[in-house]
N, C-alpha and C positions, 0 to 999 in steps of 0.2 A: 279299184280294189274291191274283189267281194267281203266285204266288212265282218258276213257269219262265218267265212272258213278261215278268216283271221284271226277273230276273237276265238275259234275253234280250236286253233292249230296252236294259238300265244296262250290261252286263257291259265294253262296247269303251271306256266313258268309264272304266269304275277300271281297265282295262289302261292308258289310254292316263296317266293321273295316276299310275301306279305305273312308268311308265316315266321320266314326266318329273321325277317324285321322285329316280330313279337319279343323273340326269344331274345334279339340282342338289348331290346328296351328294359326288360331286368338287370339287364349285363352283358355287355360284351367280352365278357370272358366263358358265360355260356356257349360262345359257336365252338363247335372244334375247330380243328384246324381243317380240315375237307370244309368243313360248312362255309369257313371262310370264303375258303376257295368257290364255291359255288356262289356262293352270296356276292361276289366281285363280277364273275361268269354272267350272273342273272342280271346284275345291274345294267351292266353294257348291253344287254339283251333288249331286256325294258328299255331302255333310250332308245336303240335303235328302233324301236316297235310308236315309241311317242312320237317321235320323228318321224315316223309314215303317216301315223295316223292324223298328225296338226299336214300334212301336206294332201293326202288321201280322203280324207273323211271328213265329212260334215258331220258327224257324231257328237256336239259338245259332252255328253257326258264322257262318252270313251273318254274323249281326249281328257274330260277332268281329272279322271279316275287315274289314269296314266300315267298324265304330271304330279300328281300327289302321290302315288307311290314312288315314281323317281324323285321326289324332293326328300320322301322319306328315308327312303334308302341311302341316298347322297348325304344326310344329316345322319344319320346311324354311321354310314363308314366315314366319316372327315370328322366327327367331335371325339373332343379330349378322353381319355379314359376317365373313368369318374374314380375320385381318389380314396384312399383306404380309409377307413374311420380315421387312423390316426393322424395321419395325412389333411384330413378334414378339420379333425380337431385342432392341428397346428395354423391351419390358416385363419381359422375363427379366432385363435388369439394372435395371432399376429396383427389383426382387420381392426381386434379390438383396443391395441397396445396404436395402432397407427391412428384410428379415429380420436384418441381421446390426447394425441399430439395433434391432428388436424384443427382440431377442438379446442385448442388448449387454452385458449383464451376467456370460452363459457368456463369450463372444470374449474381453471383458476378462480373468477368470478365466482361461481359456486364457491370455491372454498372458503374467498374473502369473506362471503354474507353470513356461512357455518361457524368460522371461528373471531370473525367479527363480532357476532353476536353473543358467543359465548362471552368474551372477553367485555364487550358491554354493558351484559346482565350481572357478569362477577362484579364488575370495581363498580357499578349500579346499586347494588344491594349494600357495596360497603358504606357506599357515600350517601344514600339513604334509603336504611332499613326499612322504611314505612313503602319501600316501593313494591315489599316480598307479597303483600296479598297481590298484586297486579302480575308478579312472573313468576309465581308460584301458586299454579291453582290447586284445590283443596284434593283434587283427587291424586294427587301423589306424594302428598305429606304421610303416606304411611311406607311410599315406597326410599322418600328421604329418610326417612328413620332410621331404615334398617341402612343406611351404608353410615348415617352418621355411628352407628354401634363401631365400625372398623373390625367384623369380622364376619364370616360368612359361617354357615352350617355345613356339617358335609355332606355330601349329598351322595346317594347310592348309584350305581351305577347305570338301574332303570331309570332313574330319577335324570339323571344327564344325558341318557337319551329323549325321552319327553321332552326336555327345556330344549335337547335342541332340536328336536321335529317344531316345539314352538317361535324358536327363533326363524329358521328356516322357512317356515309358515308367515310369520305376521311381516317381518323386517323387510323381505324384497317386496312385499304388498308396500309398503309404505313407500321405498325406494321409485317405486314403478308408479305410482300416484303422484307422485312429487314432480316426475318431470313430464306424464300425460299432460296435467291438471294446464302445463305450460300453452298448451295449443289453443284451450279455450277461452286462456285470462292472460291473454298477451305476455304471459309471462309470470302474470304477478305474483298469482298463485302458489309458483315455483320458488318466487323468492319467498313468499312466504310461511311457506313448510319449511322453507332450506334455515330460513331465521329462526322460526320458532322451535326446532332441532337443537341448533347451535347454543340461541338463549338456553334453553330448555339442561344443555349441560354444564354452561356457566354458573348458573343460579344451584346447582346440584353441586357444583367444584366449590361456591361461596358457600351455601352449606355445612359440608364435611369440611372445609378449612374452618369454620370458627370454632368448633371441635376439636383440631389438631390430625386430621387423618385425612388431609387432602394426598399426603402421600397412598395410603391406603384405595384411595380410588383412581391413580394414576396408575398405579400397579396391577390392577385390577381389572381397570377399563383396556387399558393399553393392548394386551395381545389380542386381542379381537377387536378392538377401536379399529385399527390401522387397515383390515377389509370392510372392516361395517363403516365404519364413518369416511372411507373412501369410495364405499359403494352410496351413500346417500347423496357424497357432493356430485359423483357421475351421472346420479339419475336426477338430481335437478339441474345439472349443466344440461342435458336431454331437454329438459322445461325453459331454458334461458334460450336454447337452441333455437326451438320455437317459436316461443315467444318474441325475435328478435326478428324473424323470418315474416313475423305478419307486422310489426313494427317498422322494419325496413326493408320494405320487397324490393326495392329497386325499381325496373323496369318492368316486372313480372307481375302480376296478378296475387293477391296473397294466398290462393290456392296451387300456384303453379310455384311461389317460393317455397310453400309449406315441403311440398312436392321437391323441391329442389333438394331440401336439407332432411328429408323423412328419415333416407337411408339411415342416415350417421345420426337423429336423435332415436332411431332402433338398436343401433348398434349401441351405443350408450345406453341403454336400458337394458339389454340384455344384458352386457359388461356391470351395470350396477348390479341386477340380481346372481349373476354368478358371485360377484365380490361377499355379497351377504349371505349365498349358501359358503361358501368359505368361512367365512367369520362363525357362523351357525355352529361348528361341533367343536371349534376354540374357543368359544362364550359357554359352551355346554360344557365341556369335558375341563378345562385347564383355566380359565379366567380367574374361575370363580372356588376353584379349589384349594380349601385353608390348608392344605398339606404344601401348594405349591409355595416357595419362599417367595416375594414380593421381589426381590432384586433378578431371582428368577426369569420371572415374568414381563420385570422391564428388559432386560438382556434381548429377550424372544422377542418383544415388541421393537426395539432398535436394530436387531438383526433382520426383522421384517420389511420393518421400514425401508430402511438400504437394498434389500433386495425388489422391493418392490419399486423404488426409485429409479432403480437399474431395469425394471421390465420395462416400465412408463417409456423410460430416453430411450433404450437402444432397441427393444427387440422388433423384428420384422421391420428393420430401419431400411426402406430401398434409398436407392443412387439419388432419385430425386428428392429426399426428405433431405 
């Protein structure tokens, strides 16, 4: 084969398929329909020309250059169409409704240690009061005050956007720490944000109850509790995940288990911080609004609830779940 008036005679078809490769890597709905057509033309061209040349030619680079454009080409025309935003967007929750049944055994766990500890700290504090300097540190006795009052201020409408760009800001930080923290401290770590959470709103529930307005902070907590406090136990179920992965690798190596379970304590963490951007402008705008009735508020929270119960079990349920 003389190799210069081959690469002469081929050279303008693998420019011109290594351009039309460019343009389908944006999208393959940029070819037109001819480009198609040529782009199918060219491929079987290009094979036929690698084909000569692994027989023909002692060239390795030709030959490299050859087979990497026909691998390329052959993976542009055989993969999936890439799917529409919304499309995309239905799969991501569907991945994240499925992970956190995968899972459901950490989540669970996570929410025992969340409202175990609530529950702890409450009937703790009742059976001895001398325990409140120890679960009640000093820097949030001014933020107990204000719920022991049992009413809030109104607040202006700028003012409920700020609180919830703050919520949205600090609360998935928190989420998203609580189940990192899991990989580095076998776990511990994760239980130990996820408890002091939990205590942390028990001791706040025994509070406002010996004042009489535990109703008042149920009411209050509740429509935006139900994505926030479900986004917290998700992102330390993330941290149990973890931590359970280096605790008992099995057969694997603790970095080939870490590795094992990565995907799904990612997936779990982004699903916590979406849950707390959700919760963000229902703690901002509706929580905490004294115009809203309290019976209101629990309605919205119990209708939540159930709808969200019903995401968790069924949705993106395939044949094999």
């Amino acid at each position: 084969m003389n190799e210069q008036a081959f690469v002469e005679k081929r050279e303008q078809d693998w420019q011109r398929l290594t351009r039309l490769c460019d343009v389908a890597d944006a999208g393959a709905s940029r070819l037109t329909g001819a480009e198609v057509r040529e782009f199918v033309k060219l491929y079987r061209r290009v094979s036929t020309d690698l084909a000569l040349a692994r027989t023909s030619s002692t060239n390795s680079v030709l030959v490299d250059f050859l087979n990497d454009l026909v691998g390329r080409a052959y993976a542009t025309l055989y993969r999936e169409p890439r799917p529409s935003v919304l499309k995309s967007i239905a799969l991501g929750v569907a991945l994240a409704a499925q992970t956190v049944r995968r899972r459901k055994w950490f989540v669970l766990t996570s929410a025992a240690i969340f409202f175990g500890s609530a529950f702890f700290s409450f009937f703790l504090l009742s059976a001895f009061p001398d325990t409140r300097d120890v679960l009640i540190p000093p820097g949030v006795e001014k933020l107990f005050g204000g719920w022991k009052k049992g009413e809030f201020e109104e607040r202006s409408t700028s003012t409920s956007f700020i609180m919830t760009g703050f919520y949205a800001n600090n609360n998935p930080r928190v989420a998203v720490i609580a189940g990192a923290v899991g990989a580095g401290t076998f776990g511990v770590a994760s239980v130990y944000m996820v408890f002091e959470n939990g205590a942390m709103l028990g001791s706040l529930a025994h509070e406002v109850n010996e004042v009489g307005n535990l109703d008042f902070l149920v009411s209050s907590v509740a429509p935006h509790g139900v994505p926030e406090l479900s986004g917290a136990i998700v992102g330390g179920s993330a941290g149990l995940l973890l931590g359970w992965a280096l605790i008992n690798p099995g057969r694997r190596s603790r970095s080939a288990a870490l590795k094992a379970v990565g995907r799904d304590a990612i997936v779990l963490l982004a699903t916590s911080v979406i849950l707390m951007f959700i919760a963000a402008p229902i703690e901002g705008f509706f929580s905490f609004n004294p115009r809203v009735p309290g019976a209101a508020k629990v309605l919205v929270a119990v209708v939540s609830l159930a709808a969200w119960l019903v995401f968790w079990s069924r949705y993106g349920r395939t044949a094999e779940e």
